[in-house]
N, C-alpha and C positions, 0 to 999 in steps of 0.2 A: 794438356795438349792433345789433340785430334787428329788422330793419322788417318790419311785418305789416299786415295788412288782417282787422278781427271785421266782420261784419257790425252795422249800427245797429237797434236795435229802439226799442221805444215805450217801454221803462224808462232806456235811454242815451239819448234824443231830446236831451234836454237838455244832454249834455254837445254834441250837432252845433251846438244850437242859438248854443252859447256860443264855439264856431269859427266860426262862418259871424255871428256879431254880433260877432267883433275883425276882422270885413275891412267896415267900413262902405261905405268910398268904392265898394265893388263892389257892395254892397248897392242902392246911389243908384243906378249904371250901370243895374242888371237889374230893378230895381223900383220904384225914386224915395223909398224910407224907407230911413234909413239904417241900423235895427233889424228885423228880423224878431221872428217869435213861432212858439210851439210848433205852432200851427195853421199856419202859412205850412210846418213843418219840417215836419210830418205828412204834407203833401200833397205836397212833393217827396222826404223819404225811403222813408215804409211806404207806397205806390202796389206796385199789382200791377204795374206797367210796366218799371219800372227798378230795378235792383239797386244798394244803398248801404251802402257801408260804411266805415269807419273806418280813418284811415291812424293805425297805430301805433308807435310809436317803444319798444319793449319795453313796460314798461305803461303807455306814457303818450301821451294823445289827442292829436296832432296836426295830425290834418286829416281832411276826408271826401271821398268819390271817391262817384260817382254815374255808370249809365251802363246802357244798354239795349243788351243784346246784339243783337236786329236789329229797326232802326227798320222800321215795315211800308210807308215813303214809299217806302225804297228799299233795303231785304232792309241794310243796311251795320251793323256798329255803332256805337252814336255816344257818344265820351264826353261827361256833363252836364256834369259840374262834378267838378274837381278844386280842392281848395281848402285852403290850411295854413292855421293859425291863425298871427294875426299877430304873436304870440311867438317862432313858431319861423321865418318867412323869411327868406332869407337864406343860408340855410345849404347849399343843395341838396336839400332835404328833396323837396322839388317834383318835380327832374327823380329822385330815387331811387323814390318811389311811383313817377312814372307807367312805369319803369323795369318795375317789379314787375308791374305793371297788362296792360303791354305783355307779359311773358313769360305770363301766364296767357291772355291771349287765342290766343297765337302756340299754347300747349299745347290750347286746344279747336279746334285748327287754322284758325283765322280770318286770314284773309291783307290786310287793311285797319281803320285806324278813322278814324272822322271825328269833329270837333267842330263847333262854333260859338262864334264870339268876336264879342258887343258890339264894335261899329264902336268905338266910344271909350275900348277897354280897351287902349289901346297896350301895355300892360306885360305884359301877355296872350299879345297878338301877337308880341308877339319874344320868350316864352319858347317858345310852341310853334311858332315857327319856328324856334327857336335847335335842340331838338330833335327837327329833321326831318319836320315836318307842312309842306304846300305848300297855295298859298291853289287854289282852286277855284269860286267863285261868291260873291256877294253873295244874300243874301234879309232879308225883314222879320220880326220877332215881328205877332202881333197887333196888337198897340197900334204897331206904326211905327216900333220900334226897328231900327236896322240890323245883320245879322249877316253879317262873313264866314265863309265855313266854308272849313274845312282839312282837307285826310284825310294819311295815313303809310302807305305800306306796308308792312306787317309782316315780317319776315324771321325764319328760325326762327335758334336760337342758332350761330353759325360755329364754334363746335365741336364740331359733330355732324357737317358736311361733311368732317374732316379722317379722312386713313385710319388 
């Protein structure tokens, strides 16, 4: 099987929309409804800000990846959201995209990424600790939610060092 990344446009919105509504309880953490809508999708996937796209599993949608090459707070990248549909977790699919995510940054020669994890996403936090993001600062959203944020440092592929 062949994992891929299509980008999401405003004719697929819909299939994002329907991944990111079988993860409710995360839904709750990041916004307090436990359903989104095509309007809520629009505004965080087709944004000139951030690039999104579609984790594919050969041709079949399983999850979306969201993330702004340099935040202009602090020049870094920052991944938004990485998210499987909750059919497929479980499986590794998670740490395989952000796997793929991570070599394409490493190829536009980018040497760190950051996130932010809702203080109350415990399942969150020790996935991306588990793959090598370190905590780094606490901050608030708008509204007063609490976020730690985590960065990784990128390392190009170890088999290009070898002679």
């Amino acid at each position: 099987m062949s994992m891929h990344f299509e980008e999401i446009r405003k004719e697929t919105l819909y299939i994002a929309l329907e991944i990111v509504n079988s993860n409710q309880a995360y839904n709750v953490l990041e916004n307090g409804k436990p359903v989104r809508n095509l309007t809520d999708m629009e505004q965080e996937f087709l944004n000139p800000k951030t690039e999104s796209k579609f984790i594919k599993l050969d041709d079949t949608y399983i999850g979306v990846l969201d993330y702004l090459e340099e935040n202009p707070k602090d020049r870094f990248p920052w991944l938004g959201l990485l998210m499987i549909h909750a059919d497929y977790q479980g499986f590794g699919f998670g740490e395989q995209a952000y796997a793929l995510f991570e070599k394409e940054l490493v190829k536009r020669g980018l040497h760190t990424v950051r996130i932010g994890v809702i203080k109350e996403n415990q399942k969150a936090k020790q996935f991306w600790k588990k793959i090598g993001f370190t905590y780094y600062t606490t901050t608030k959203l708008e509204n007063g939610t609490g976020v730690f944020c985590y960065q990784k440092q990128l390392i190009a592929d170890q088999d290009s060092f070898l002679c």
